[in-house]
C-alpha positions in Angstrom: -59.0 -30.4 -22.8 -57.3 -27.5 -20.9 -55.1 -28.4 -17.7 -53.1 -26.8 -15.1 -49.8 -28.7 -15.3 -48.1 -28.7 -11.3 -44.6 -28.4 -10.8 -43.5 -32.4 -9.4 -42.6 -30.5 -5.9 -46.3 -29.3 -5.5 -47.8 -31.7 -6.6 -46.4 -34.6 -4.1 -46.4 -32.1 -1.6 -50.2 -31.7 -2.0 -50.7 -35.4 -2.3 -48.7 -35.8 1.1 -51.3 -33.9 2.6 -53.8 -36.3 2.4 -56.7 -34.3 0.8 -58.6 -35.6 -2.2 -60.4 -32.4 -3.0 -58.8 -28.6 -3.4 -60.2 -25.3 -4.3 -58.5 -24.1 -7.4 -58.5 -20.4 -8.0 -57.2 -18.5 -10.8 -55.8 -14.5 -11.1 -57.6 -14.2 -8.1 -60.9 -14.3 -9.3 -62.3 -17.7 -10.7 -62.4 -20.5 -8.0 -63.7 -23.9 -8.3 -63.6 -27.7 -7.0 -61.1 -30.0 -8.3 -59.1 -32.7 -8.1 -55.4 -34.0 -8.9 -55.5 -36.0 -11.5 -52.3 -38.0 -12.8 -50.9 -37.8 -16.6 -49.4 -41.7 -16.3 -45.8 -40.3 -16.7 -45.4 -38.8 -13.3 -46.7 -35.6 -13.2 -50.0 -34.2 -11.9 -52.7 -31.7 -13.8 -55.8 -30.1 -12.6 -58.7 -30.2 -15.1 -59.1 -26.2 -16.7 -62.3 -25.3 -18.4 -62.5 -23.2 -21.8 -65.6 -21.3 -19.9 -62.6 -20.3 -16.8 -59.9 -19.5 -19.4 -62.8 -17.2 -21.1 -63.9 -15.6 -17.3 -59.9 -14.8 -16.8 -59.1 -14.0 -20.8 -56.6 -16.6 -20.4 -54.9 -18.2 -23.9 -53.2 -21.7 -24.0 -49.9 -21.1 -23.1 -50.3 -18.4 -20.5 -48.8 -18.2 -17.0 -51.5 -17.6 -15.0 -51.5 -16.8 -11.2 -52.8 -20.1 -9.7 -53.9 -20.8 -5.9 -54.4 -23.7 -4.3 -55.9 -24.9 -1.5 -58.2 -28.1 0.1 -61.0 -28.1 -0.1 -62.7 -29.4 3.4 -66.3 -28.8 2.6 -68.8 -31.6 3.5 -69.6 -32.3 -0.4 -67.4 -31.1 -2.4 -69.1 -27.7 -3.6 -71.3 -24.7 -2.1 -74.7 -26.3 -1.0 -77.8 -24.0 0.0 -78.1 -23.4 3.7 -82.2 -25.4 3.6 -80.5 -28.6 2.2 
């Protein structure tokens, strides 16, 4: 598993906010629907595909230019219009 490790300051700071679901994008071109999700020693990770590390040519270990925001959609992820 791949993960974005957040700094302790972000990562309460977000979880002050309230939000249970962000938008995660990454060098400004890969965005998707996440979570925080705890590591059991006090720090905080968001869940990174091997398919979003290909999209961005990413490599474990690289700093990578991360965005984060909540996400206030009614579901969770993009939903057709008709539905």
């Amino acid at each position: 598993m791949h993960y974005l490790e957040l700094p302790q300051p972000v990562a309460m700071e977000m979880r002050a906010q309230g939000h249970k679901r962000w938008l995660c994008t990454i060098q400004d071109s890969v965005t998707w629907s996440c979570g925080l999700l705890p590591t059991g020693e006090g720090t905080w990770f968001i869940v990174l595909s091997k398919a979003k590390m290909n999209e961005v040519e990413a490599q474990v270990g690289d700093w990578l230019a991360v965005d984060v925001r909540p996400d206030t959609s009614r579901y969770g992820m993009p939903l057709p219009e008709d539905l």
